[in-house]
Every structure is written in structure tokens, then in C-alpha cells.
N, C-alpha and C positions, 0 to 999 in steps of 0.2 A: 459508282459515285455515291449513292443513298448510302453504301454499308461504310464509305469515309467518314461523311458526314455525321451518321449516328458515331461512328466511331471518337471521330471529335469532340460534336457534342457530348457527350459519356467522359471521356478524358476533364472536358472542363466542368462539368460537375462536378466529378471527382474532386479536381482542385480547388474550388469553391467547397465541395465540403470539409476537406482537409483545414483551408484556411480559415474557418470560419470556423469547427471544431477545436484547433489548435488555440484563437483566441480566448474562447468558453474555456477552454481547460486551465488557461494562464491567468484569467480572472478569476476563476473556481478557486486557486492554489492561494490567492494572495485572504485568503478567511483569517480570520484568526481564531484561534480555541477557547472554548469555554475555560475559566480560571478553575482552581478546586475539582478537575473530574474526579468519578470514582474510580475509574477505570483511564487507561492508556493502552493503548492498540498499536501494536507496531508489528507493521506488516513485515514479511520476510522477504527478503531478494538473496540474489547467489552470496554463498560462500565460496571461498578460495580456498587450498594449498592443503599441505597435510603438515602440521596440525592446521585445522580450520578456522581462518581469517576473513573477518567480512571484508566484503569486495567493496569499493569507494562509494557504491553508491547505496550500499545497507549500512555503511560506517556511517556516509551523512544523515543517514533517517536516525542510529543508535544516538549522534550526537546533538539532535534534536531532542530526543528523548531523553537524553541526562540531563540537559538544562531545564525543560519542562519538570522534569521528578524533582529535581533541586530545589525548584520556587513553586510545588505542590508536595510538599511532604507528606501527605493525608490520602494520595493518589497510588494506588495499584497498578501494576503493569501488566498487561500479557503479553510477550514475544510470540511471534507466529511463525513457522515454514517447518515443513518438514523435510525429507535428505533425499537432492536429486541422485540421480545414478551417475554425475558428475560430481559428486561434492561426496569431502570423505567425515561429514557431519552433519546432524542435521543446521538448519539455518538457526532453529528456536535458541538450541542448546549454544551453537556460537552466542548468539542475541544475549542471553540470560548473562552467560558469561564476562561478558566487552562489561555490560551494564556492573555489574559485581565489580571489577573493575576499576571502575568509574565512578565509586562509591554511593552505588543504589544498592540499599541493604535486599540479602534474599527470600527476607522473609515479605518483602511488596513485589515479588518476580514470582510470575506465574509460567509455563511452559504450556503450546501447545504446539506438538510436534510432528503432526499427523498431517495435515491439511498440504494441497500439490495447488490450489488455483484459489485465489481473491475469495472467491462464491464460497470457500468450504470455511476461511478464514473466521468468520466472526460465527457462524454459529459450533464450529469446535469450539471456539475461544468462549463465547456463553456458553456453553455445556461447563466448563471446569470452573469459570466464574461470573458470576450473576456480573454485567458488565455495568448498568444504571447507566449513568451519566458520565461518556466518552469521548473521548480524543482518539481519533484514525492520526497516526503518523506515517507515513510514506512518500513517498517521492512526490515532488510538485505536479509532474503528467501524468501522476495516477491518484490524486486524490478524489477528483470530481468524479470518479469512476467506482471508487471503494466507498467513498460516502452513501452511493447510488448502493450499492451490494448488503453496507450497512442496514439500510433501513428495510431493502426485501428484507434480510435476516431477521426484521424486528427489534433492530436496535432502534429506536425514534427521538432519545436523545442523543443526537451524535454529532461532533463538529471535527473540523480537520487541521492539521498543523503539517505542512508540507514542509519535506526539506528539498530544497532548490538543489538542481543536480548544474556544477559548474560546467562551464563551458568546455573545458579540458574533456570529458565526460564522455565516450562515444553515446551510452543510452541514452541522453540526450535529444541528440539525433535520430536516434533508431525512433525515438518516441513520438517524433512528429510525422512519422508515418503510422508506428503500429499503433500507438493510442486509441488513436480514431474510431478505427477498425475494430480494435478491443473493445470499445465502448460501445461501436452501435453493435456488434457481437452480445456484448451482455447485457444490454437492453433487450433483446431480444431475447435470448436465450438463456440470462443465467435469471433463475428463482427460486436461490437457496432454500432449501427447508431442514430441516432437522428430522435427524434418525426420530427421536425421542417421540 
């Protein structure tokens, strides 16, 4: 009966930290971005298909990022993700591309194409360009997590610009359990540093 009991108790913490985790993350997302960055960060998520398409929920972080570039013309981009072993490109190069596009000239798109996990994101991406004063774009349930990764990296001016993933969405979903987990994961454990 003791090993129910713990087992319960344990289950309801659990859900207590999920529920309470999940709220932080949805008042994290609603920030708004610095005007004028020097720098835009737009994290990578899956590509699709052959030729490679972003999947709806890297479409809504790109389409976050063309209206931001629009009404900061003075702002530089990095695209981030490099090419799963599911994906017949890498994510950056889709990124750069959709943005081209979309009329973001290529000479403010930057590529970094290397980087597999959040933690590798911003210090590849300061390696190719001095990033100063930042905008993180990514997905609403992962921003307060990348902000968090940003500033181990040593980015310490950095604000976030989520794009809300619709309801239609399965990641979404997936995110109100993995988030959590993700976060106190790289609290813990992720402490980017630089090859350099």
C-alpha cells in the first residue's frame, strides 16, 4: 500500500508540475520583441518532402519572421537546423529559402546548417555572425526554453517573438507534455559553450 501511495503522490506532482510549467511557458510566449534587432534567430523545426518544404509548424515561425524583417529592414537573419536523417534537406537551407521568397533580400540571410539540438543553435549562429541585439523566433512552447539557452550561449541581449502553433496542430499537444520535460532537461543539463 506505501509503494501506491508514493506512487500517487509522484503522479500528482507530476501533474502539478506539468500544469504549472505549461502556464509559465504560455505567459513566457505572449513577450513581445525588441523593435530594430540586429540580429533575428529563427530556430529550425522539421522539413518535409522531396524537394524540401517546411512542415506547418517551421512555416509559422518563417511567417513570423517575414513580417518582423518587413517592419525592421536594418535587421539580419540567421536560419538555424541542420538535415535530419529524415529530411532530404537541411532545415536552414529550406529557411533561407521560403524567406527569399517572401521577399527578404539574401544579402540580410545568414545560414547555419550544422547545429541538431536548441543548446548548439545560438552559439553556431554567433560563430558566423556577431548576433548583438536579438530576436529568438520559434514556436510559442518553446520559446521560454530558447531564451533560457540563449543567454547560457551569452547572448544577454535577447527577447522572443513566438509563433503560436494553431489548434489543428498535433505538436501542440505533443508540447504539453514534452516541453516540460525538455526544459527541466536543459536546465539541467544543457551549458552551451563554444568550440572557439
Amino acid at each position: 500500500m506505501k509503494i501506491l501511495k508514493l506512487i500517487k503522490n509522484c503522479l500528482i506532482m507530476l501533474l502539478a508540475y506539468l500544469i504549472i510549467c505549461n502556464f509559465v511557458i504560455y505567459l513566457y510566449a505572449q513577450q513581445q520583441p525588441i523593435d530594430n534587432a540586429d540580429t533575428v534567430v529563427v530556430l529550425g523545426a522539421k522539413v518535409i518532402g522531396t524537394p524540401a518544404r517546411p512542415h506547418p509548424t517551421l512555416k509559422k515561425r518563417l511567417d513570423i519572421a517575414v513580417t518582423y524583417l518587413q517592419n525592421n529592414p536594418q535587421s539580419n537573419v540567421v536560419v538555424c537546423g541542420g538535415q535530419g536523417k529524415d529530411e532530404s534537406a537541411t532545415e536552414a537551407s529550406v529557411m533561407a529559402d521560403y524567406l527569399k521568397k517572401h521577399g527578404i533580400d539574401s544579402s540580410r540571410i545568414y545560414i547555419e546548417d550544422q547545429s541538431a539540438r536548441t543548446a548548439q543553435q545560438f552559439i553556431y549562429a554567433n560563430n558566423i555572425l556577431p548576433l548583438g541585439r536579438t530576436v529568438v523566433i520559434t514556436s510559442d512552447f518553446h520559446l521560454l526554453r530558447s531564451i533560457m539557452l540563449a543567454k547560457r550561449s551569452g547572448i544577454d541581449k535577447v527577447s522572443g517573438l513566438s509563433a503560436p502553433l494553431d489548434l489543428a496542430n498535433r505538436d501542440k499537444y505533443r508540447a504539453l507534455l514534452r516541453e516540460p520535460l525538455a526544459l527541466i532537461n536543459s536546465w539541467l543539463f544543457d551549458h552551451p559553450k563554444s568550440d572557439n
